[in-house]
N, C-alpha and C positions, 0 to 999 in steps of 0.2 A: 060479740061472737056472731060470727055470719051463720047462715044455715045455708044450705047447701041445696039444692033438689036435683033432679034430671031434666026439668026448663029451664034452670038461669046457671048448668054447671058452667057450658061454654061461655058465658057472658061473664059471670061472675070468678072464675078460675082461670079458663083456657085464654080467656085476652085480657085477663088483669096486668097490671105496669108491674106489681110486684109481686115475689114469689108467694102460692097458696100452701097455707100445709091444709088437707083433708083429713079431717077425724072421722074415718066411716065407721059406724058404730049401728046396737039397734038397742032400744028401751029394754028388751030381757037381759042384756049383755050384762054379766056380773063383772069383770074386768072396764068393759067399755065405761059402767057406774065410777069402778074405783080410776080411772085414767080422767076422767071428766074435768077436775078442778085444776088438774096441773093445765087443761087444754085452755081453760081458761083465763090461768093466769101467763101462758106462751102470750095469747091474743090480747091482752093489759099491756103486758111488758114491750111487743111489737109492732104497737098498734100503728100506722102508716108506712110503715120497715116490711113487714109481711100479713099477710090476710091470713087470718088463721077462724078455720069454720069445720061443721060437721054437715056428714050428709047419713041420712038412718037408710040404713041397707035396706029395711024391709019396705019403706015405702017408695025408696027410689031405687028398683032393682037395676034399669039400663044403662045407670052408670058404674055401679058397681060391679055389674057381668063383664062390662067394657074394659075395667082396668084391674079384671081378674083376681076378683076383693073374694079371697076363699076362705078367710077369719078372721073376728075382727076381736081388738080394734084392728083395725087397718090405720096408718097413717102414712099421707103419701105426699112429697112436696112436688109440685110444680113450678118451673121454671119459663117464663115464654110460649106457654101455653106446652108445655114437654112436662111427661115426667121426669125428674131427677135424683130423686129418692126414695125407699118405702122403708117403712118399719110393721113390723107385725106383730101383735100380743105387748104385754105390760113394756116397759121400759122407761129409763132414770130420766126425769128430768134434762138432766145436765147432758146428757146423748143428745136428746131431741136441740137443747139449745146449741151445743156445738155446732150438729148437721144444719138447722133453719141461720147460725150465723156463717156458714160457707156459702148460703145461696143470697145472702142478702145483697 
């Protein structure tokens, strides 16, 4: 599981070779809690396929104001340093992996 901050987002996301999903999340986040293990097991199951990491809202605010994160969880994939999908609030499994194997 990568983590994410607002020093290495560009480095580590915006010019990665393969596509990132983002788990914007924060430690109070009751949802964010319950969405945590599926995110971890995306990042097992993808691992060199796609970078799958979280970045916590509250201590990295810059990035999160920038890509307009107004509840989380947030999850947002990027493509080529693009975004190319977002998801917002709880959601299935099998969604997120459909959407992360269109971008692979």
């Amino acid at each position: 599981m990568n983590i994410f901050t607002d020093d290495n987002f560009e480095k580590e996301v915006l010019q990665s070779d393969i596509p990132v999903l983002v788990d914007f999340y924060a430690d109070w986040c009751g949802p964010c809690k319950m969405i945590g293990p599926m995110i971890e097991e995306l990042a097992k199951e993808y691992d060199g396929v796609v970078k799958v990491g979280k970045l916590n809202v509250d201590e990295h605010p810059n990035t999160s104001t920038k890509y307009k994160v107004m509840s989380i969880p947030t999850l947002i994939i990027f493509k080529n340093g693009e975004k190319v999908d977002q998801v917002v609030g709880m959601v299935a499994k099998s969604k997120l992996t459909e959407k992360l194997d269109q971008v692979k």
